[in-house]
N, CA, C and O atoms as a GROMACS GRO file, in nm:
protein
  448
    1UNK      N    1   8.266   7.467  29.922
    1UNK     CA    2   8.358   7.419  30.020
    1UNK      C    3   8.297   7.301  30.096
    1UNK      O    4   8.366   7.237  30.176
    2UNK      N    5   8.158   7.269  30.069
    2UNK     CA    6   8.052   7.205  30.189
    2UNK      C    7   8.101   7.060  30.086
    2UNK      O    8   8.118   6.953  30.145
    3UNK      N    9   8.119   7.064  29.956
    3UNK     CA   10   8.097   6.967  29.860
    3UNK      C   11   8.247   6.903  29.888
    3UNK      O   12   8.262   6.781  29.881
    4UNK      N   13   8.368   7.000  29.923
    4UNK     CA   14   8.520   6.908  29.951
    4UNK      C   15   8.518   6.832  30.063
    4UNK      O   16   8.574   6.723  30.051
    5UNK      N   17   8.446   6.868  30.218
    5UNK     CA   18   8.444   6.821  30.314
    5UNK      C   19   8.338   6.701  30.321
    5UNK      O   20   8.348   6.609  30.402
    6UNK      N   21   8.223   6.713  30.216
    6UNK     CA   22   8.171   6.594  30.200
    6UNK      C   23   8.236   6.495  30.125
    6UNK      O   24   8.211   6.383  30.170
    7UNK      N   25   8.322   6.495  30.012
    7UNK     CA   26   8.404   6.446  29.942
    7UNK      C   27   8.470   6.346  30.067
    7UNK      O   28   8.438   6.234  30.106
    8UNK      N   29   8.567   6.432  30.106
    8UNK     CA   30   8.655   6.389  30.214
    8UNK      C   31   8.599   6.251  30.322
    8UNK      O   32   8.658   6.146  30.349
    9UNK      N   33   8.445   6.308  30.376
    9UNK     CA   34   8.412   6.183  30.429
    9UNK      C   35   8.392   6.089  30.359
    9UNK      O   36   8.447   5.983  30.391
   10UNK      N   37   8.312   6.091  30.246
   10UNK     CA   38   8.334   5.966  30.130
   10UNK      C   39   8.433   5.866  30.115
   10UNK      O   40   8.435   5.744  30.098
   11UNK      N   41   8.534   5.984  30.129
   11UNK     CA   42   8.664   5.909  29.998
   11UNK      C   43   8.694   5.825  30.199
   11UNK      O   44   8.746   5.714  30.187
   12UNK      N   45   8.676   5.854  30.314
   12UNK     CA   46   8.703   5.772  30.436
   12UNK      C   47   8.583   5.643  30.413
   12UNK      O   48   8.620   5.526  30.401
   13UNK      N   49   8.497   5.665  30.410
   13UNK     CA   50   8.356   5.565  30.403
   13UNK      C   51   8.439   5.458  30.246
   13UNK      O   52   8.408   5.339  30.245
   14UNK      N   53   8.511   5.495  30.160
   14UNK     CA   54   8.552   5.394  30.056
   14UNK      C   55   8.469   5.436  29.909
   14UNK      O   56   8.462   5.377  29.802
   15UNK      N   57   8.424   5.535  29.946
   15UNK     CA   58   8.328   5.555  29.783
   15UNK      C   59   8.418   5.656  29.691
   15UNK      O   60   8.388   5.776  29.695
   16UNK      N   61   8.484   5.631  29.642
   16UNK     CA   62   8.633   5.718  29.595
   16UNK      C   63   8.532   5.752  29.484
   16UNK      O   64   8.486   5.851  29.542
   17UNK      N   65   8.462   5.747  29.372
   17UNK     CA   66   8.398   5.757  29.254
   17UNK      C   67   8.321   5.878  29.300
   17UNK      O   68   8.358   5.990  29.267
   18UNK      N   69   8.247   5.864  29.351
   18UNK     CA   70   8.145   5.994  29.446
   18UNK      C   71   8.224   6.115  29.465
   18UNK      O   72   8.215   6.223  29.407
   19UNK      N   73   8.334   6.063  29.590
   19UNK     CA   74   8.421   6.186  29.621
   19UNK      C   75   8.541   6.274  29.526
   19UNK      O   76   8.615   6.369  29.551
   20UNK      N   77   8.516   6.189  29.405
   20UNK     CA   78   8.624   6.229  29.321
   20UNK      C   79   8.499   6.355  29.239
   20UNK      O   80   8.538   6.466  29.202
   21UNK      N   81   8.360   6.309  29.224
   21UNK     CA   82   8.269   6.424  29.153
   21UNK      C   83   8.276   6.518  29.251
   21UNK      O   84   8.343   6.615  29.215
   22UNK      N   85   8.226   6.525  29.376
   22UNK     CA   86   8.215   6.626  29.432
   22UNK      C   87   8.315   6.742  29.444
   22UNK      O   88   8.278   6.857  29.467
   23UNK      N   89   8.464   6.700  29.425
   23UNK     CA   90   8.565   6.756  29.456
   23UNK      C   91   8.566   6.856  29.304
   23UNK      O   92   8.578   6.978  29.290
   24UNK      N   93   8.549   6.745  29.204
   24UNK     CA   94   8.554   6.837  29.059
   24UNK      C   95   8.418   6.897  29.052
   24UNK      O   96   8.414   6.940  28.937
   25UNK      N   97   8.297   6.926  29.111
   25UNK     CA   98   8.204   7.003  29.095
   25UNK      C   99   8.198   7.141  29.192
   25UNK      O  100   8.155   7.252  29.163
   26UNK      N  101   8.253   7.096  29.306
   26UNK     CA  102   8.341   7.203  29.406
   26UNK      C  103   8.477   7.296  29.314
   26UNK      O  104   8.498   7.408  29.362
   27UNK      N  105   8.564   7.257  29.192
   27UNK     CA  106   8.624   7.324  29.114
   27UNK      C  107   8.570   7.402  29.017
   27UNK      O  108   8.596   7.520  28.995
   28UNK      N  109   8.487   7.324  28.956
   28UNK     CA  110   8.396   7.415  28.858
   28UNK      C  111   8.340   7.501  28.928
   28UNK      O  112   8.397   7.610  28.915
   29UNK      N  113   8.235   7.504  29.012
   29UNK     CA  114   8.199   7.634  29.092
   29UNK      C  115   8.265   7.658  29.100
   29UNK      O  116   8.314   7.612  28.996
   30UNK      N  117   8.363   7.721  29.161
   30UNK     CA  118   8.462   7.844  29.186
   30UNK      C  119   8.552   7.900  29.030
   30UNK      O  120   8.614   8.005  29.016
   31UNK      N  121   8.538   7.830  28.966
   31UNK     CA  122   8.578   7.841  28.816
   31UNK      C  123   8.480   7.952  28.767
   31UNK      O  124   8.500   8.068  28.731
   32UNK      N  125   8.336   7.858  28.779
   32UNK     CA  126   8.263   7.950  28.710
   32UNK      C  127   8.192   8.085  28.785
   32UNK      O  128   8.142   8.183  28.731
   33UNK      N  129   8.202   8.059  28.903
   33UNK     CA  130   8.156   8.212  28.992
   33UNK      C  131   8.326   8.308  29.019
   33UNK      O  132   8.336   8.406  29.093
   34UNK      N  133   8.433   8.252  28.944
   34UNK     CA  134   8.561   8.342  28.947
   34UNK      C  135   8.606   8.353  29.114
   34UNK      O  136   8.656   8.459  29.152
   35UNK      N  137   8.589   8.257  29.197
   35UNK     CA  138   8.599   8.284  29.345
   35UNK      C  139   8.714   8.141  29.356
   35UNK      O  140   8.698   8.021  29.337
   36UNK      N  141   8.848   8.235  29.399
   36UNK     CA  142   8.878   8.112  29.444
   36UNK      C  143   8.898   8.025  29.542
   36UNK      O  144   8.853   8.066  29.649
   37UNK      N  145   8.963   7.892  29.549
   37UNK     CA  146   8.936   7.812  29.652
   37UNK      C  147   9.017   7.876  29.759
   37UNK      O  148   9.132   7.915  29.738
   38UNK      N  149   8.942   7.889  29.906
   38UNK     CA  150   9.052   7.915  29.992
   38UNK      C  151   9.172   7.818  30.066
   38UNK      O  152   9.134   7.708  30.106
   39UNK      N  153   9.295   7.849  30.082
   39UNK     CA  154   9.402   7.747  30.085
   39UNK      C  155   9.404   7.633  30.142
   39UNK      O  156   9.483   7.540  30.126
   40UNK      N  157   9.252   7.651  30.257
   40UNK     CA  158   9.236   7.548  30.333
   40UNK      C  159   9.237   7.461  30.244
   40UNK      O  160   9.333   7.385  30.236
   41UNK      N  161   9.109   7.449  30.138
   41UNK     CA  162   9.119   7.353  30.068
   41UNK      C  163   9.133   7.293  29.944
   41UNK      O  164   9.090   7.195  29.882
   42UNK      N  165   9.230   7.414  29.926
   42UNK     CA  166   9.353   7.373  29.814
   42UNK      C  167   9.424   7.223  29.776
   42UNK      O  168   9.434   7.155  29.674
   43UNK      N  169   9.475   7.209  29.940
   43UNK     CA  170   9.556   7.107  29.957
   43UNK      C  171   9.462   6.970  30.001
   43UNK      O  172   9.512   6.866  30.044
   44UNK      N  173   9.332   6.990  29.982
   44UNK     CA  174   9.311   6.847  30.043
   44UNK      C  175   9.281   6.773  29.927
   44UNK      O  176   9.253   6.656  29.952
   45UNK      N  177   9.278   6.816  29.771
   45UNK     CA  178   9.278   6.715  29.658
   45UNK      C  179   9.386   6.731  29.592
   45UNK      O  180   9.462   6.828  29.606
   46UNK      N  181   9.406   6.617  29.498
   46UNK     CA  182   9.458   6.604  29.394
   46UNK      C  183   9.424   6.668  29.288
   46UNK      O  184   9.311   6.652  29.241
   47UNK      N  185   9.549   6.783  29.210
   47UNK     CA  186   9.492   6.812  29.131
   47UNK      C  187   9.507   6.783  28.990
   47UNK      O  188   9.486   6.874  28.909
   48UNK      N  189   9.537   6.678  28.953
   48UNK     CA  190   9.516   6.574  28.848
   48UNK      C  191   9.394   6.522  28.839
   48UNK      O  192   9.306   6.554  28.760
   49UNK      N  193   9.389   6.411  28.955
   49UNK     CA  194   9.256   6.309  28.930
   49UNK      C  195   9.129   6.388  29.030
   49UNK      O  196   9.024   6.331  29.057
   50UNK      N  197   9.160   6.514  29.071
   50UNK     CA  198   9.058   6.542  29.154
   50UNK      C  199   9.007   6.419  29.283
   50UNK      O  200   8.887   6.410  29.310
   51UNK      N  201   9.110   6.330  29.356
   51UNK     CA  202   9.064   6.255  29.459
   51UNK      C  203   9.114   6.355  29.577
   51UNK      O  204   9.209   6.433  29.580
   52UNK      N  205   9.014   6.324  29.676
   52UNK     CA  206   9.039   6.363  29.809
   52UNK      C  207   9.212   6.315  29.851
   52UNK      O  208   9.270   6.211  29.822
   53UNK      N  209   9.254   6.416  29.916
   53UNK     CA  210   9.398   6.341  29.996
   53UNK      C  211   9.382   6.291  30.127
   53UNK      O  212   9.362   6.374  30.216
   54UNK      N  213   9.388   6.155  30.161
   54UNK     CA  214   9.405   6.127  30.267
   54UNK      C  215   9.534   6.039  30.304
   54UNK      O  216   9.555   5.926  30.258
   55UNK      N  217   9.603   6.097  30.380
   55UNK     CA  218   9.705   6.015  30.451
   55UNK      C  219   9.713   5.868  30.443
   55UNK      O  220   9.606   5.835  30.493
   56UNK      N  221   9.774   5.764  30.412
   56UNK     CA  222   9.754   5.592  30.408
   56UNK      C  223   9.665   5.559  30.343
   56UNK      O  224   9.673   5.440  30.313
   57UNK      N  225   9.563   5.621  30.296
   57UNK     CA  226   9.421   5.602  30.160
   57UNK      C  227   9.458   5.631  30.022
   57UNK      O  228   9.459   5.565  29.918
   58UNK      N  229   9.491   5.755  30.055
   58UNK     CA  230   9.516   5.833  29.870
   58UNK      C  231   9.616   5.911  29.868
   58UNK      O  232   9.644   5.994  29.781
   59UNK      N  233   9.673   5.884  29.966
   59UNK     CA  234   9.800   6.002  29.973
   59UNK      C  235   9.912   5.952  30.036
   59UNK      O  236   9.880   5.921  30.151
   60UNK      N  237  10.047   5.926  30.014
   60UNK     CA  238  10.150   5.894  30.077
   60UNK      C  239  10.253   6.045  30.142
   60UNK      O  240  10.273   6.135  30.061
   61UNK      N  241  10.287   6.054  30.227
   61UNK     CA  242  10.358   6.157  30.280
   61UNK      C  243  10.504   6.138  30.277
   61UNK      O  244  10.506   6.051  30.365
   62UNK      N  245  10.593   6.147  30.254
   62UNK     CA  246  10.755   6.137  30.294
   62UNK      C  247  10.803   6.310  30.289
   62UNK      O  248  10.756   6.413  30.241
   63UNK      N  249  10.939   6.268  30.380
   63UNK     CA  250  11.046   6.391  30.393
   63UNK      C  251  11.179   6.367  30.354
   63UNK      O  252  11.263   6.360  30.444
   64UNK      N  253  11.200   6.359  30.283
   64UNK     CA  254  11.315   6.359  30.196
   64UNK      C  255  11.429   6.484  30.230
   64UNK      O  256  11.406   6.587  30.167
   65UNK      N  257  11.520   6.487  30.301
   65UNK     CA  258  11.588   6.594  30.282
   65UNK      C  259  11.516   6.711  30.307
   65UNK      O  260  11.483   6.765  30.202
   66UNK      N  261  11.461   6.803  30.464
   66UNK     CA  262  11.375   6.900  30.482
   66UNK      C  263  11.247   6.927  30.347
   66UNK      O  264  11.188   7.035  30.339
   67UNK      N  265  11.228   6.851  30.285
   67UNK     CA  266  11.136   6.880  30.179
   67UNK      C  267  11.002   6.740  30.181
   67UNK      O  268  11.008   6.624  30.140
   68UNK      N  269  10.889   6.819  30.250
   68UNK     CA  270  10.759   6.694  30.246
   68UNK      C  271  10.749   6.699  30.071
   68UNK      O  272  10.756   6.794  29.992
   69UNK      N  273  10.726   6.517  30.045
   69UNK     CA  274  10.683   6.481  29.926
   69UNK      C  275  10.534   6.393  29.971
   69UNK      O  276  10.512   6.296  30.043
   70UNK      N  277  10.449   6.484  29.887
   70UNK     CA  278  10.287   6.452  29.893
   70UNK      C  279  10.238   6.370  29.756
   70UNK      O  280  10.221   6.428  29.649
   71UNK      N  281  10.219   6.231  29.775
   71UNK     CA  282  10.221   6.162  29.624
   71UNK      C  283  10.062   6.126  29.651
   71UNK      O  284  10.015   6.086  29.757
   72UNK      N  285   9.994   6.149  29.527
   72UNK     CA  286   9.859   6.037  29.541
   72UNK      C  287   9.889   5.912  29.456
   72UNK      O  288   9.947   5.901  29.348
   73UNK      N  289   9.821   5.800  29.555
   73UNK     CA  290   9.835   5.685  29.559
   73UNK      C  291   9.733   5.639  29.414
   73UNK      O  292   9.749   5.526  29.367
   74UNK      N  293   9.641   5.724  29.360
   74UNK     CA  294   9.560   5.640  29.286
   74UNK      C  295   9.671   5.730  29.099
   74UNK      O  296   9.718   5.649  29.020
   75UNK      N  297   9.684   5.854  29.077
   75UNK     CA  298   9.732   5.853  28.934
   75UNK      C  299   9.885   5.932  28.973
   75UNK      O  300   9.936   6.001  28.884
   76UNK      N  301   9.956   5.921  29.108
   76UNK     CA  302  10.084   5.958  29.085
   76UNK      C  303  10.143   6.062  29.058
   76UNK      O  304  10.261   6.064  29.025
   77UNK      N  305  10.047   6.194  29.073
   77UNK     CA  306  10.084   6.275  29.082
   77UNK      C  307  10.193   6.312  29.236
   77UNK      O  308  10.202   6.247  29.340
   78UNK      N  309  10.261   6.437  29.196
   78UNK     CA  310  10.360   6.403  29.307
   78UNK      C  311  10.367   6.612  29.350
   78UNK      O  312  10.393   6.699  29.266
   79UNK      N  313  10.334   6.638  29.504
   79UNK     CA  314  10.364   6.783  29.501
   79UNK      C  315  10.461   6.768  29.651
   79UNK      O  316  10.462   6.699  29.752
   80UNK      N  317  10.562   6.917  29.572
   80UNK     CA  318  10.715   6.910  29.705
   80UNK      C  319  10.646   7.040  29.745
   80UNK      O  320  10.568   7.111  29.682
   81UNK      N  321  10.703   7.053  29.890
   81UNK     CA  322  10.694   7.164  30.004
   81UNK      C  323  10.815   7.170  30.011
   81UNK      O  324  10.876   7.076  29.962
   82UNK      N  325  10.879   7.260  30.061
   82UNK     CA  326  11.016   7.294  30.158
   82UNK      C  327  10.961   7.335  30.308
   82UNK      O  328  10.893   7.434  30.335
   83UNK      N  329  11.006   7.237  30.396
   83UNK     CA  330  10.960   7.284  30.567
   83UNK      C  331  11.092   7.342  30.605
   83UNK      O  332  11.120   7.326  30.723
   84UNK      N  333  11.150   7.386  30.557
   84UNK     CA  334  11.221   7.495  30.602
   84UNK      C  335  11.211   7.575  30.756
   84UNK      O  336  11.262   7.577  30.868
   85UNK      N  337  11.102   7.643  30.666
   85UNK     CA  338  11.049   7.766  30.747
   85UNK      C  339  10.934   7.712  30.834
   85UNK      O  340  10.817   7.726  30.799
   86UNK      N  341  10.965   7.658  30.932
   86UNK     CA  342  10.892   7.639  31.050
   86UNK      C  343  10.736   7.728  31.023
   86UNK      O  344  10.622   7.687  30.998
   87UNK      N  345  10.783   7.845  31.037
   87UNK     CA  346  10.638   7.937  31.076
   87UNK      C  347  10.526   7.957  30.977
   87UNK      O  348  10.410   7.995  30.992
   88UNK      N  349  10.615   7.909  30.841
   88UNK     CA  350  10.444   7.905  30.722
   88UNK      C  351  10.418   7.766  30.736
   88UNK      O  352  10.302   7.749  30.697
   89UNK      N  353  10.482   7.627  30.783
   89UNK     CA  354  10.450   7.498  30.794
   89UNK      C  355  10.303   7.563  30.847
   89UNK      O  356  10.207   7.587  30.774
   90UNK      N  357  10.310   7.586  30.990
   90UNK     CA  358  10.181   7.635  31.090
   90UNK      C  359  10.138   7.685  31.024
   90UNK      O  360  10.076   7.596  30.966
   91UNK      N  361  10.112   7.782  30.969
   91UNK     CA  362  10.010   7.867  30.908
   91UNK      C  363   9.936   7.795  30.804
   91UNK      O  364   9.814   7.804  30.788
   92UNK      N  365  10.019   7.720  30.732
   92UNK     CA  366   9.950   7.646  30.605
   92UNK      C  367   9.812   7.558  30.635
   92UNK      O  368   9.770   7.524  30.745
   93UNK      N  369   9.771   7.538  30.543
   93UNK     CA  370   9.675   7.473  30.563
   93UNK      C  371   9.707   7.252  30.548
   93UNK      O  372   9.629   7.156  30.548
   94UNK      N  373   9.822   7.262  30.542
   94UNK     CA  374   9.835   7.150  30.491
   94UNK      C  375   9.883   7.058  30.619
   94UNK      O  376   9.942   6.951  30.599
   95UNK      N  377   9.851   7.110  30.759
   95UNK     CA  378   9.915   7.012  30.861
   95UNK      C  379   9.989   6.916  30.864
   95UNK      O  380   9.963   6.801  30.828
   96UNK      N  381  10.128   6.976  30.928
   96UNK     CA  382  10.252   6.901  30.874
   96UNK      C  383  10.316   6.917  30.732
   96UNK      O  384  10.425   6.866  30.707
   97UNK      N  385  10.262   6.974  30.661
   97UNK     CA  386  10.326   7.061  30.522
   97UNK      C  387  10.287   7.151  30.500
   97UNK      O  388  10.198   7.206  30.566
   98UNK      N  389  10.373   7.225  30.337
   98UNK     CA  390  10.306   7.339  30.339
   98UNK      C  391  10.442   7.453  30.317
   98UNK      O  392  10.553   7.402  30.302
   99UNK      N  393  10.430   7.597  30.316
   99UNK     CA  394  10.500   7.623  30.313
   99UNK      C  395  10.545   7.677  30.188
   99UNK      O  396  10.468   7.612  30.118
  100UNK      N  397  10.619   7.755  30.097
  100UNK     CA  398  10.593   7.770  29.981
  100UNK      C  399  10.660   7.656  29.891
  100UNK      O  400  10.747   7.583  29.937
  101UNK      N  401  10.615   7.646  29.762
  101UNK     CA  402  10.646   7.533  29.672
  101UNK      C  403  10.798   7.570  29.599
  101UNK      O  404  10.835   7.678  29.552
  102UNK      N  405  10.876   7.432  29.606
  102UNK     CA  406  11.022   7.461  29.543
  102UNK      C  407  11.018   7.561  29.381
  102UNK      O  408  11.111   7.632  29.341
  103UNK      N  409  10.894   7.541  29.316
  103UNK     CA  410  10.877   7.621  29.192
  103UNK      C  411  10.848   7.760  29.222
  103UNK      O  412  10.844   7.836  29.126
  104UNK      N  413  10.834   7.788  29.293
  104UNK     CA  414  10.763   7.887  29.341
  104UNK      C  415  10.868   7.987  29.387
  104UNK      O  416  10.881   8.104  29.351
  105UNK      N  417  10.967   7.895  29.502
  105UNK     CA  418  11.087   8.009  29.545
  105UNK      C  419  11.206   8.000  29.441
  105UNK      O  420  11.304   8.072  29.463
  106UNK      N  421  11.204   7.911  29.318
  106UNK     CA  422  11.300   7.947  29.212
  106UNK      C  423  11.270   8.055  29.125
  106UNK      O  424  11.324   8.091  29.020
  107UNK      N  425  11.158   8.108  29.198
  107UNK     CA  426  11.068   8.191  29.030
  107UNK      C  427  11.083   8.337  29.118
  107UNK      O  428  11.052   8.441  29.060
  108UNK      N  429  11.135   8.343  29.268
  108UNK     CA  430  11.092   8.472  29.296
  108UNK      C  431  11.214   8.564  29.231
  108UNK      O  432  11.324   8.511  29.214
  109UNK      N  433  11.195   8.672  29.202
  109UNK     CA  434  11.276   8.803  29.177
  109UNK      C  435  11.270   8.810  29.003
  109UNK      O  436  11.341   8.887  28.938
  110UNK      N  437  11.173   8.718  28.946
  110UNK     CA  438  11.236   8.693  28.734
  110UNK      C  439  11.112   8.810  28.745
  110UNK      O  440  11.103   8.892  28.653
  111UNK      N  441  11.018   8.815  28.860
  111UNK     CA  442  10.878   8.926  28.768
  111UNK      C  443  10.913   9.033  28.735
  111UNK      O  444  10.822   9.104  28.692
  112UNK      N  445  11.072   9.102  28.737
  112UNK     CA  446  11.070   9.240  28.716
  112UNK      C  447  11.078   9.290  28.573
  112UNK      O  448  11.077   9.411  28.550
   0.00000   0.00000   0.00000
């Protein structure tokens, strides 16, 4: 977790190459010790190119219709929230998003 938050200052300092290893060596550990990431910092990379997300750097934010759209700016990946629900926005780890994913609440009730 010490390796995302160092990432993070990186990818602010401009060394995107650095912070993009640390973030994918911070995945593999938890891959290979079977522990996973906690949600905090789930949301602070990309999980395509493995870059840090930062707001106006590597990450564009919009709200489209109650739904935050989280795009990274460097390979375009694109993830939707529904802010709906006020009270998991807060809880989430994603300040100012968050919340469960539109794939996510189309899929509830098929597990039976």
């Amino acid at each position: 977790m010490e390796l995302i938050d160092r990432a993070v200052r990186l990818a602010n300092e401009g060394d995107l190459y650095l912070a993009r290893a640390y973030v994918k060596l911070a995945v593999e550990y938890s891959r290979k010790a079977q522990v996973k990431l906690p949600r905090k910092y789930k949301g602070m990379f990309c999980r395509r190119c493995f870059a840090p997300l930062i707001p106006g750097i590597t990450e564009r934010r919009r709200i489209k219709s109650k739904i935050l759209v989280r795009t990274c700016l460097l390979c375009g990946w694109v993830r939707r929230y529904d802010t709906k629900n006020v009270e998991k926005l807060r809880r989430s780890s994603i300040s100012g998003g968050g919340g469960e994913d539109r794939e996510e609440r189309g899929n509830r009730g098929t597990e039976e």
